[in-house]
C-alpha positions in Angstrom: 0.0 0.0 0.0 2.9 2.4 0.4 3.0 3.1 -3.1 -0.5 3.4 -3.0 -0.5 6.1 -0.3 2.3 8.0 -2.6 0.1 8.5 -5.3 -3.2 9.1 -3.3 -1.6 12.2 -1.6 -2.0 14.0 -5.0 -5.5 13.4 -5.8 -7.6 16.8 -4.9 -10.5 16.2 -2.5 -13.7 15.9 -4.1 -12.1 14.6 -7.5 -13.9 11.9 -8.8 -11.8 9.1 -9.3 -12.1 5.4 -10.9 -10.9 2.3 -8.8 -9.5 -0.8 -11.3 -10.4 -4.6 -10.8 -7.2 -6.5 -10.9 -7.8 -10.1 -13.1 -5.0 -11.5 -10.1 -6.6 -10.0 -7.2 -10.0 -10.2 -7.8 -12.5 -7.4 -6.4 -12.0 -7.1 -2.6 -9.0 -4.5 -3.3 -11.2 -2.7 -5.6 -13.5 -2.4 -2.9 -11.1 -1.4 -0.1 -9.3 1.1 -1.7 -13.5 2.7 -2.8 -14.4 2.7 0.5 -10.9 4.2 1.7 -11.3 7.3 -1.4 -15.3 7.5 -0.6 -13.8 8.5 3.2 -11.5 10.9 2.1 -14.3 13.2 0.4 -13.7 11.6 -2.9 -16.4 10.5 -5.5 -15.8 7.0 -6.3 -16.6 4.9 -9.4 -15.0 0.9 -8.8 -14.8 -1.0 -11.5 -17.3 -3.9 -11.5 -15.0 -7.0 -13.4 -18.6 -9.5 -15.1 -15.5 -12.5 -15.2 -14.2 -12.2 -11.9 -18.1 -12.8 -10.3 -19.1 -15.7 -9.3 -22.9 -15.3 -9.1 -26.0 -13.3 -8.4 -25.6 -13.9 -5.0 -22.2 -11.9 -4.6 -23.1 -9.6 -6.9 -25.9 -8.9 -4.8 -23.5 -8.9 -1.4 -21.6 -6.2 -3.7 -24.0 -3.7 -4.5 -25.5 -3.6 -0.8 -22.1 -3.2 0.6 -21.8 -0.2 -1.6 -24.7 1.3 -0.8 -23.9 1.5 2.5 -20.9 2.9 1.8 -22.6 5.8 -0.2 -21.1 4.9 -3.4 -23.7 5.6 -6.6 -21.6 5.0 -9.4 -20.1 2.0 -10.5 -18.4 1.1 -13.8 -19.5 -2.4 -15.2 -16.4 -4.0 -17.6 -16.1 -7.9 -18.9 -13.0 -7.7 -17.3 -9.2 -9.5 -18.1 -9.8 -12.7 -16.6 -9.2 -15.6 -18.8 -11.9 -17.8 -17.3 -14.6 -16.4 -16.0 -16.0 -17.4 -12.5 -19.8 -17.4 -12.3 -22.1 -17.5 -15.3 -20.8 -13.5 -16.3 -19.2 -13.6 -19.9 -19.1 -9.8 -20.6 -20.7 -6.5 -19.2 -23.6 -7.1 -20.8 -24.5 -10.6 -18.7 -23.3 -8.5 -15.2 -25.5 -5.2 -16.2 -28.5 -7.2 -16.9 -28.4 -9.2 -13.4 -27.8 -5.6 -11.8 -30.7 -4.5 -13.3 -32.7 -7.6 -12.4 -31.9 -7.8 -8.7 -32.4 -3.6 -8.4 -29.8 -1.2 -7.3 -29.6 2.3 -5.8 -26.7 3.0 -8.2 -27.8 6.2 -10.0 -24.2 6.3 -12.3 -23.4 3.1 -14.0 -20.9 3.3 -17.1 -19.7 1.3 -19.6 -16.9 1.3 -22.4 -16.5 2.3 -25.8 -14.1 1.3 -28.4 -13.2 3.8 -31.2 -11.3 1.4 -32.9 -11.2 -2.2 -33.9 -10.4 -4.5 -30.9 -7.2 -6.8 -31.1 -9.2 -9.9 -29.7 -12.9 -8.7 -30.0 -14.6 -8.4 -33.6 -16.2 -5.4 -34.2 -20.0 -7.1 -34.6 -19.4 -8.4 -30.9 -18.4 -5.0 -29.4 -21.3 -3.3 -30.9 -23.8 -5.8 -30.7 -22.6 -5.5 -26.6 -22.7 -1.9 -26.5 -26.4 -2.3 -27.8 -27.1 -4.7 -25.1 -25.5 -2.5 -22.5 -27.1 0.8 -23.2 -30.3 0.5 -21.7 -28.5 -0.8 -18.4 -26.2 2.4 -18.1 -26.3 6.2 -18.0 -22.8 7.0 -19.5 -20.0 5.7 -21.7 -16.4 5.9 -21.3 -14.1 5.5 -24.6 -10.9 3.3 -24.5 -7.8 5.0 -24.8 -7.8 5.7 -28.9 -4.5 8.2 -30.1 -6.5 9.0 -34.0 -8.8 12.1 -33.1 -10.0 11.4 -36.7 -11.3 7.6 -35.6 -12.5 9.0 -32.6 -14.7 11.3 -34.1 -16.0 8.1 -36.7 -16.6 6.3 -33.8 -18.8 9.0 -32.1 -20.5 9.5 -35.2 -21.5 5.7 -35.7 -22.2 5.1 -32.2 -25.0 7.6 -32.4 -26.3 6.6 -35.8 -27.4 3.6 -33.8 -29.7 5.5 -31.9 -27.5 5.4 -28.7 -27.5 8.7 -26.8 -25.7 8.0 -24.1 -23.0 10.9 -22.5 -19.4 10.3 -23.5 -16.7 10.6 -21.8 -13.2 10.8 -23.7 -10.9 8.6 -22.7 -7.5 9.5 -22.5 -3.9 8.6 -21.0 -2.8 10.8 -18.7 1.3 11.5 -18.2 3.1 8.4 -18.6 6.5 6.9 -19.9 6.4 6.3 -23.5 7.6 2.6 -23.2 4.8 1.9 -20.7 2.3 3.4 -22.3 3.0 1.3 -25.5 3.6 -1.8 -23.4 0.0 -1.1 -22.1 -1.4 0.1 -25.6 -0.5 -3.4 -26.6 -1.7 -5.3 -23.8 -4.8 -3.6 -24.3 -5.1 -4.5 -27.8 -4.9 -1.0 -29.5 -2.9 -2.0 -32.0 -4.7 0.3 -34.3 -3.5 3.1 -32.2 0.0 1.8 -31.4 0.6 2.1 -35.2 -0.9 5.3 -35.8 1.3 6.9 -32.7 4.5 5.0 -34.3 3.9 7.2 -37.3 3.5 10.7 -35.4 7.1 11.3 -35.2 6.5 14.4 -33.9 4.4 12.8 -30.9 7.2 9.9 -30.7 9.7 12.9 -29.9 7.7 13.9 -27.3 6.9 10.6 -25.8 10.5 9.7 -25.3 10.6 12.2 -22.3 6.8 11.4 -21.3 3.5 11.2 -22.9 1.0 13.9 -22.1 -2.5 14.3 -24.0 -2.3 17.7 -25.2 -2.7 16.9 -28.8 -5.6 15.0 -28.1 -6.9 18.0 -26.3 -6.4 20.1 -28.9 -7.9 18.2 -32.1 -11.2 17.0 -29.4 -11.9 20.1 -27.5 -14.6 21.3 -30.0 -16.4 18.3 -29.2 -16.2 18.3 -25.6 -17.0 22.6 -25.7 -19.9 21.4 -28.1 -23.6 21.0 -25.8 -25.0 19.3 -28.8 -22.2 16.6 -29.0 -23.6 14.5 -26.0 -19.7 14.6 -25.3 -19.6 14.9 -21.1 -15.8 15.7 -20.8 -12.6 14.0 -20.8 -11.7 10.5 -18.9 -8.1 10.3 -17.6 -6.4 6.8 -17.8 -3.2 7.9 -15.1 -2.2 4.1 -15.2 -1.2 5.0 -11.4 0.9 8.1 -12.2 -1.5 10.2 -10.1 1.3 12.8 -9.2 2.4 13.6 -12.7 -0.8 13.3 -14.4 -2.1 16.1 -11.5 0.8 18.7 -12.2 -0.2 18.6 -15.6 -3.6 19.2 -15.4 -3.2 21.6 -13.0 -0.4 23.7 -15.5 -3.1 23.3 -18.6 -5.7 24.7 -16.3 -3.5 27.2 -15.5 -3.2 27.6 -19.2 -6.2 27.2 -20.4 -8.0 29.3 -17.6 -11.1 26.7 -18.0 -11.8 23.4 -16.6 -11.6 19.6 -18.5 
């Protein structure tokens, strides 16, 4: 936890902040460390993991416990483990048990992917999304470097009629050989390629990634009311302190909030 603690002491009070579910750890952690941020004055989101449940009747333990912990927001994902452990493929199976058993939750998101998937076919991840919708109240986008196939994306998901908020997701400040290491693992192989190419971007990167560009080419959408486009989702991968300082100089910039 002592790395843990490092990073926490840079989060500002009242931020509201996403908790993981690790595939090796399983939830209990995810659910420790929201009840530790929802003391500190922080506005928590865990991360529900569909594979890493083993049944209705802990997934019912799991939203009681966070009601009484006075956490409304959860974000529901299939998750990284290999096997799953109750009868939960993806998101989809998890949201619709959610709904069925009846929650106080009055936030729950769900993911986006602006470009192909490594390991999913496209059909799959939109015929989820589709199945998802209904179940949630926003969407956040994986991490996608093309503002051009983010902007495709955006554009098909609401030509299928879904009008859910989106929030933008992208990486916060992170080493350049971590952030493609993670890219990878992540399967934005898409993306990886298109960074590759920016040389301009690569440059950059070798010192540290930040998302300014990203900022840039997307903040008409996000300063747009009639883009359904909520604001911007920051992936820190854990590097809370230098993501903070950054968004706290571009405010200083900017003069305006993300």
């Amino acid at each position: 936890m002592k790395g843990v603690d490092a990073q926490l002491e840079h989060l500002p009070r009242g931020q509201t902040v996403t908790v993981t579910a690790s595939p090796t750890k399983g939830t209990e952690p995810t659910l420790e460390l929201a009840e530790r941020l929802a003391r500190d004055g922080h506005r928590v989101v865990p991360h529900l993991s569909a594979r890493l449940m083993t049944g209705r009747d802990e997934v019912g333990r799991i939203l009681e416990r966070l009601e009484r912990l006075g956490i409304d927001q959860a974000f529901v994902i299939a998750g990284d483990a290999e096997l799953p452990a109750g009868p939960y493929e993806g998101a989809a199976d998890l949201l619709e048990e959610m709904t069925d058993i009846g929650h106080h939750l009055t936030g729950v998101g769900i993911s986006g992917y602006p470009e192909s998937h490594a390991f999913i076919p496209d059909a799959t991840t939109i015929a989820a999304m589709s199945r998802k919708a209904p179940h949630a109240t926003v969407i956040v986008s994986q991490i996608c470097y093309d503002p051009d196939t983010i902007r495709r994306w955006i554009a098909a998901v609401r030509a299928r009629g879904i009008d859910l908020p989106i929030y933008l997701g992208i990486p916060g400040v992170i080493d350049r050989a971590r952030l493609l290491r993670v890219s990878l693992r992540v399967g934005l192989g898409d993306s990886v390629r298109f960074l590759r190419k920016q040389h301009e971007v690569a440059s950059h990167m070798l010192a540290g990634y930040t998302p300014d560009e990203l900022i840039t080419d997307l903040g008409d959408l996000v300063a747009d009311a009639t883009s359904g486009i909520a604001g911007w989702h920051l992936f820190t991968f854990n590097e809370v302190e230098r993501t903070e300082r950054w968004r706290q100089e571009l405010l200083s910039t900017l003069g305006a909030a993300l």
